[in-house]
Structures are given as C-alpha cells and as structure tokens.
C-alpha positions as CSV (number, residue, x, y, z in Angstrom):
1,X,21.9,44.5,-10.6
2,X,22.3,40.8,-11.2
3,X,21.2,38.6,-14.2
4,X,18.7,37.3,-11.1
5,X,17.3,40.6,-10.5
6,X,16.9,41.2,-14.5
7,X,14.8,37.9,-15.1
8,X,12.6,38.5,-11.8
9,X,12.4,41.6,-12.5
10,X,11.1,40.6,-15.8
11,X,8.6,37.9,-14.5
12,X,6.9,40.2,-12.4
13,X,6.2,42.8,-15.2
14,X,5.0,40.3,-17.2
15,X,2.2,39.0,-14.4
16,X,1.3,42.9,-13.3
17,X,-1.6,42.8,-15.8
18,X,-2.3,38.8,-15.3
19,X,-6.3,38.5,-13.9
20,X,-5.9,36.9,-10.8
21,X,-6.8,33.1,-10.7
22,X,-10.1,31.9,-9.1
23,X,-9.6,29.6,-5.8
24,X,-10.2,26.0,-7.0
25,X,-13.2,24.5,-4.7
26,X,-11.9,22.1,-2.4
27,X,-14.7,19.5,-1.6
28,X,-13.5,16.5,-0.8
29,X,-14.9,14.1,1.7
30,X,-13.7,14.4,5.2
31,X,-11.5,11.8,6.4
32,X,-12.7,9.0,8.6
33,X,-13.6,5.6,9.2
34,X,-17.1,5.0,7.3
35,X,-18.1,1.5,7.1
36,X,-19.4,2.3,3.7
37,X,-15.8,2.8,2.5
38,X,-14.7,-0.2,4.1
39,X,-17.3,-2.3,2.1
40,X,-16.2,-0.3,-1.3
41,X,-12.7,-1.4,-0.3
42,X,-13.2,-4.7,0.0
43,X,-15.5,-4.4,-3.2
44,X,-12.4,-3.2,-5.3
45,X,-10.0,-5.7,-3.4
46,X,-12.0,-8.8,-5.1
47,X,-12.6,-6.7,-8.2
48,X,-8.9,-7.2,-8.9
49,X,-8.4,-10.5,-7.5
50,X,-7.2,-10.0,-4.2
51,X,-8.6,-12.4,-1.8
52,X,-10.3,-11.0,2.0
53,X,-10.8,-12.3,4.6
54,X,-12.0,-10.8,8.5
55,X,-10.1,-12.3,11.0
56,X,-9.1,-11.1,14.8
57,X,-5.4,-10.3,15.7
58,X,-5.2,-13.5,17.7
59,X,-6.0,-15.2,13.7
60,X,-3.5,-13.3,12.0
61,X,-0.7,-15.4,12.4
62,X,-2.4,-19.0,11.7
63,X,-4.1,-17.4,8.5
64,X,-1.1,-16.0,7.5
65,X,0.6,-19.4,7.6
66,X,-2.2,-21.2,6.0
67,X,-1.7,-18.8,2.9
68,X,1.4,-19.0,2.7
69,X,0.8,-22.8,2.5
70,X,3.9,-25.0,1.5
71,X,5.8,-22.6,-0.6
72,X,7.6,-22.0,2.2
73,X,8.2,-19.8,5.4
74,X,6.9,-16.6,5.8
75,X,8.8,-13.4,5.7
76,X,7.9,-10.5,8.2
77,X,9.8,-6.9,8.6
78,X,11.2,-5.8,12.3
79,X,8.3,-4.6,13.6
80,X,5.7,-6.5,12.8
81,X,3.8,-7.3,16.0
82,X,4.7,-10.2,17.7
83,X,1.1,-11.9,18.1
84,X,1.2,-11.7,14.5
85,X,4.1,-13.6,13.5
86,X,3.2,-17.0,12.7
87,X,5.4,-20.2,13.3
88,X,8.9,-20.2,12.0
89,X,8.5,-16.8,10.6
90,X,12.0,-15.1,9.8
91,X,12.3,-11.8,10.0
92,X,13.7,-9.1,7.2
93,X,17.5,-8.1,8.9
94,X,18.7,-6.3,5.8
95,X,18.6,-10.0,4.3
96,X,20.1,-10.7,0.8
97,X,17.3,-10.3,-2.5
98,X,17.6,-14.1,-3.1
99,X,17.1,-14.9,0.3
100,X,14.0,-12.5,0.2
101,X,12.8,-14.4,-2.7
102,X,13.0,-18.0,-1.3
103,X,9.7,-16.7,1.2
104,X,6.7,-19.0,0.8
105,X,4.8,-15.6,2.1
106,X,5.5,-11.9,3.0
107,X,3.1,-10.5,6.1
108,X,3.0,-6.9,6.6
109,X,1.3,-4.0,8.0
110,X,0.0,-1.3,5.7
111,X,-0.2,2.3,6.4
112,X,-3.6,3.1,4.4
113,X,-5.8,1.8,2.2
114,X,-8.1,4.1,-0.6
115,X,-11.5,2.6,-1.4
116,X,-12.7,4.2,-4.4
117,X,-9.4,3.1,-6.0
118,X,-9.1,-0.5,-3.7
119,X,-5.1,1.2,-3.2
120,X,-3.6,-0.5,-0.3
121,X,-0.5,2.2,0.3
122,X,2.6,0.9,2.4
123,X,4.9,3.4,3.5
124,X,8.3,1.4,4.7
125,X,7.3,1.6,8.9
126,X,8.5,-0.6,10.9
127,X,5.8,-3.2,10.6
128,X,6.1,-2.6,6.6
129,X,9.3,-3.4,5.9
130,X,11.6,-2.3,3.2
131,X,9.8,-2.2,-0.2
132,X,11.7,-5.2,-1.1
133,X,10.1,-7.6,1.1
134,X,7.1,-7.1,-0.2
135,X,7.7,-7.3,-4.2
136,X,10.1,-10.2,-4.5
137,X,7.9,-13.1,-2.8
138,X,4.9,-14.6,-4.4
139,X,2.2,-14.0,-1.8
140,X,1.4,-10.7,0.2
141,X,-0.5,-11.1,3.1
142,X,-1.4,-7.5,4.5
143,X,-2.7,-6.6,7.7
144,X,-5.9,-3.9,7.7
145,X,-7.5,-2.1,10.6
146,X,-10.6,-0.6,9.7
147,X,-9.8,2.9,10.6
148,X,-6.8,3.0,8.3
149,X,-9.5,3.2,5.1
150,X,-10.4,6.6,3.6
151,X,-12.5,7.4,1.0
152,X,-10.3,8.9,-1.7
153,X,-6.6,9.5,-2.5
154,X,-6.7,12.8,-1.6
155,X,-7.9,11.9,2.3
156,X,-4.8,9.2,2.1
157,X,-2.3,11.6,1.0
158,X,-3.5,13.6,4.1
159,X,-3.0,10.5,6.6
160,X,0.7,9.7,5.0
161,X,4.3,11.6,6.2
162,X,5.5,13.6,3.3
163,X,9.3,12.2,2.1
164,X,8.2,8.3,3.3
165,X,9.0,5.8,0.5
166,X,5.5,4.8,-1.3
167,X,4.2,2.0,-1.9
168,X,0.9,1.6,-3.8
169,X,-0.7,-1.4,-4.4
170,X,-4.3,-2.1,-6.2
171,X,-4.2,-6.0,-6.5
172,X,-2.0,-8.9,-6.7
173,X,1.0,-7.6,-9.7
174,X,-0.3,-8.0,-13.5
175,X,0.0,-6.7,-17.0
176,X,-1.1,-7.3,-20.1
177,X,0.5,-7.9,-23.5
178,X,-0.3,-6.0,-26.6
179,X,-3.5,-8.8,-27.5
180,X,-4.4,-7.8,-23.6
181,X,-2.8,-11.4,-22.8
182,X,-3.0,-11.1,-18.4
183,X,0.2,-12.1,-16.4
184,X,0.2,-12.2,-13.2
185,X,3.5,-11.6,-11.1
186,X,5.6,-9.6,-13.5
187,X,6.3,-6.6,-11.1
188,X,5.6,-8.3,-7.7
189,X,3.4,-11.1,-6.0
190,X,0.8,-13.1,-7.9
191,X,-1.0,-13.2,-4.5
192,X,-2.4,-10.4,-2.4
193,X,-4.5,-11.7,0.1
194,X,-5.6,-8.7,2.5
195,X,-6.7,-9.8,6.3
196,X,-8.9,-7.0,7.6
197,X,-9.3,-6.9,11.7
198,X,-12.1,-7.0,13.4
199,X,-11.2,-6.3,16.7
C-alpha cells in the first residue's frame, strides 16, 4: 500500500461519522437584461465619478474623440469595430508601454457590467484589448450595450469564459492615504467615461 493510500485511507475514516452538510440555497436573480439594473448601473457609475453618457453606435466614435479632447490620439485594441474608431485612432499592435502611455484616450469594448456593484468587467477580447491598454492612459472610454448588464456578480461570473484574463473596474482609479487624502490615477486612468448604446 502506498503513503497515498495510508493518508486517504485515513481521510475517509475520519469523515465516516461527519453529519452530512446541508445544500446551501441558491437564490440569486436570474440573468437578463432589466432596465431596472441598467438604471442602478448607471446610478453607481456616477456614484464613483464615472461620467455617462447614451449615445448610438454611429456617436461612438465622435464622443470618443471629444473625450479624449487634446491630450492626444486615441488608442483602440484590434478589434474594436470599425464604425467606432474615431479619426486618427491607432490601434494596439503589441505596441511598446511608453507608446501606450502617450494616448490622449483608450476606447474599448467591455464584456459585462454588475449593477449592484457599478463593476464594468473586461475580459482581454478582441475589441478589449490587452489589459495594458486600458490602465496606462489617462482616460477610458468604454463601450456598453444594454444587454451586457446583470444584476449581481454572481449573474456576471455566469456570462464570463472561465481562464479569460479579468479585468474589473468600479470607477475611474483612486486611493486614499492614511488621513483618507483621494488620488485619483494611482493604478490606472483618472477618467472613466462609460458610453452606453442605445440602439
């Protein structure tokens, strides 16, 4: 018998006389697109200083420009859809960090967004880029389609691909010293400005 066998064996004497362990209920919210949610998103966006705004696809590209305003050109990964790439956009071919960084703007897709916890979660697709793109310039502008908002994290954990890089973001980046002193930009952009689609 192996020194495997012996500890097993062990373990499962030791849980022959456990009491067996009650199911834990499971009620979460079905997922779905509730416009409730999408107004408690939007709610927690603001809460945290994230600016909204509701545009069409056919808006995406001049908004996104406008935000990015003269800090420069704005920064979009691969895939981003075309109609959405403003003017003079470059996009993210496995580009340098401090060529990343010299972005006026980064405009992306997102993959889901939470809206009891305002979490807008990016998971590295094509039209999400590499996780770089979005922390090193100073303004995010993210792309929203109303069907991609659930109500809770468990209903977006459901929605993403297990093993997918993670990205979760609840505002533009802050912290806050010791005498709770906010800073904004530490860990990522200073600006998150979410466009939701209406059409």
């Amino acid at each position: 018998m192996s020194s495997r066998d012996l500890i097993l064996g062990r373990v499962r004497a030791a849980l022959r006389d456990a009491p067996v362990v009650a199911a834990v209920p499971r009620e979460y919210r079905p997922a779905g697109t509730n416009r409730a949610d999408l107004e408690v998103l939007v709610d927690r966006l603001v809460d945290y200083k994230a600016e909204v705004y509701r545009v069409t696809s056919a808006e995406v590209a001049a908004t996104a420009a406008r935000l990015a305003g003269e800090g420069g050109a704005v920064l979009v990964p691969p895939g981003l859809p075309g109609e959405w790439r403003p003017e003079g956009a470059y996009a993210d071919e496995n580009l340098t960090p401090d060529r990343i960084a010299e972005a006026g703007a980064v405009l992306t897709a997102a993959a889901v967004a939470v809206a009891e916890t305002g979490t807008i979660v990016l998971d590295a697709s094509p039209d999400q880029g590499r996780r770089i793109i979005t922390l090193l310039p100073d303004v995010h502008v993210c792309v929203l389609r109303p069907d991609q908002v659930v109500a809770s994290v468990p209903d977006a954990i459901a929605r993403l691909e297990p093993g997918r890089p993670l990205t979760w973001i609840s505002g533009p980046s802050a912290t806050s010293d010791i005498e709770l002193n906010r800073v904004e930009g530490v860990h990522g952009p200073r600006h998150l400005h979410v466009l939701i689609l209406t059409d």
